[in-house]
C-alpha positions as CSV (number, residue, x, y, z in Angstrom):
1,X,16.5,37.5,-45.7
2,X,17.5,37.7,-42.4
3,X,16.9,34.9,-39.5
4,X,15.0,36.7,-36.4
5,X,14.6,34.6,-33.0
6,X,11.5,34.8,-31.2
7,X,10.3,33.5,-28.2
8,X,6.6,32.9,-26.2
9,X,6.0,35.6,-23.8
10,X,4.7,33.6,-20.4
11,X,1.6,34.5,-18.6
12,X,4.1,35.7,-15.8
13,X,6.3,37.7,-18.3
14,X,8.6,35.5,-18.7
15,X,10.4,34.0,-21.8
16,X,8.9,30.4,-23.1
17,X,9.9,28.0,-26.2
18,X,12.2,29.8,-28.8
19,X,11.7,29.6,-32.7
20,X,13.3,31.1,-35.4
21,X,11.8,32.6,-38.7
22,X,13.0,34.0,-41.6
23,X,11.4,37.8,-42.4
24,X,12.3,40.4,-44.5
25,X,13.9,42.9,-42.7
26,X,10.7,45.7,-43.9
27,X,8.2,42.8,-42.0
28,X,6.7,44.0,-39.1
29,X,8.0,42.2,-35.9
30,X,5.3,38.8,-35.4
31,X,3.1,39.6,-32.5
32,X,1.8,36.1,-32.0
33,X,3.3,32.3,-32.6
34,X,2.6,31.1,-35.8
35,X,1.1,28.0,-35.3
36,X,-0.1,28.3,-31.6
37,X,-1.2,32.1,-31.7
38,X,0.5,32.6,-28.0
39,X,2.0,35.8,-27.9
40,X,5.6,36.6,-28.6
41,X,8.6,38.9,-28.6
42,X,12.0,39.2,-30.9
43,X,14.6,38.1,-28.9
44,X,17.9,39.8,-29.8
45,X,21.0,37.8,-30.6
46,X,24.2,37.7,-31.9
47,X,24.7,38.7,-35.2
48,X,25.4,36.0,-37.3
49,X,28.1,37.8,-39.8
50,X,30.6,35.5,-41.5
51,X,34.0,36.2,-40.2
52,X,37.3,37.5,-42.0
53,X,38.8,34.2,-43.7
54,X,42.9,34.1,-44.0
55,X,45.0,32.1,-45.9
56,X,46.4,29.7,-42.6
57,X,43.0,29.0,-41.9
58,X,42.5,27.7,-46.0
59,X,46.0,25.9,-45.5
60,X,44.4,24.4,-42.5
61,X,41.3,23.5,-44.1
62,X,42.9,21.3,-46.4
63,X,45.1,19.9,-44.9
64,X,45.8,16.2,-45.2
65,X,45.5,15.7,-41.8
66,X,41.6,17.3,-42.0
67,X,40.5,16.0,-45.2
68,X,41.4,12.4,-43.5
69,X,39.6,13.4,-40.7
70,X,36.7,14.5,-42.5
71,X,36.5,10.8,-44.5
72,X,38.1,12.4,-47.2
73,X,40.5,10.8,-49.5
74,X,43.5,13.2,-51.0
75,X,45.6,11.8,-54.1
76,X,48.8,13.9,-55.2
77,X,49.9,13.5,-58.9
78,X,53.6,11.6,-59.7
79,X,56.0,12.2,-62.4
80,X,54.8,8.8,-63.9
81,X,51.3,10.5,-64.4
82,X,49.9,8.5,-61.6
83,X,48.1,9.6,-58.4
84,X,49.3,8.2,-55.0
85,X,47.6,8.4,-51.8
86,X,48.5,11.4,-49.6
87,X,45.8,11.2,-46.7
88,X,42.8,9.0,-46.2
89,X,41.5,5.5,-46.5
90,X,41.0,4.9,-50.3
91,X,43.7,3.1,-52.6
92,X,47.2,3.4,-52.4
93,X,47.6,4.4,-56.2
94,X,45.0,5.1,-58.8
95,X,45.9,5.4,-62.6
96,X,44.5,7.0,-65.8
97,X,43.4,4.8,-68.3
């Protein structure tokens, strides 16, 4: 369901307070605010599509430099079946009991 932005229509024409409201795309356009009855109009914005992702911006994502960032803590497994501390503030070494 898509998100349409509104806005009051001023006694001088001009544009007021803006809201957003979630209507099926068959709903007829709201004519008045919802919860003040003061006239309105769509206003027409961006759209909001998500963008292509690529596998630098993944890398990126994850990065240990983010993820510590972020308040994340990242552990990479050793030959000894521990897990040691890569990035972020947690223990230096954790082990499987």
């Amino acid at each position: 369901m898509p998100l349409y932005v509104y806005e009051v229509v001023l006694a001088d024409g001009t544009g007021g307070e803006q809201f957003e409201v979630f209507q099926k795309m068959s709903d007829a356009p709201l004519a008045t605010h919802p919860e003040t009855s003061e006239p309105v109009r769509r206003v027409f914005t961006e759209a909001n599509a998500p963008r292509a992702w690529t596998d630098t911006q993944g890398k990126a994502a994850v990065s240990d430099k983010n993820l510590a960032s972020r308040g994340f803590t990242k552990y990479v497994k050793t030959d000894k079946g521990t897990y040691e501390k890569a990035a972020g503030t947690g223990p230096k070494k954790i082990q499987r009991k």
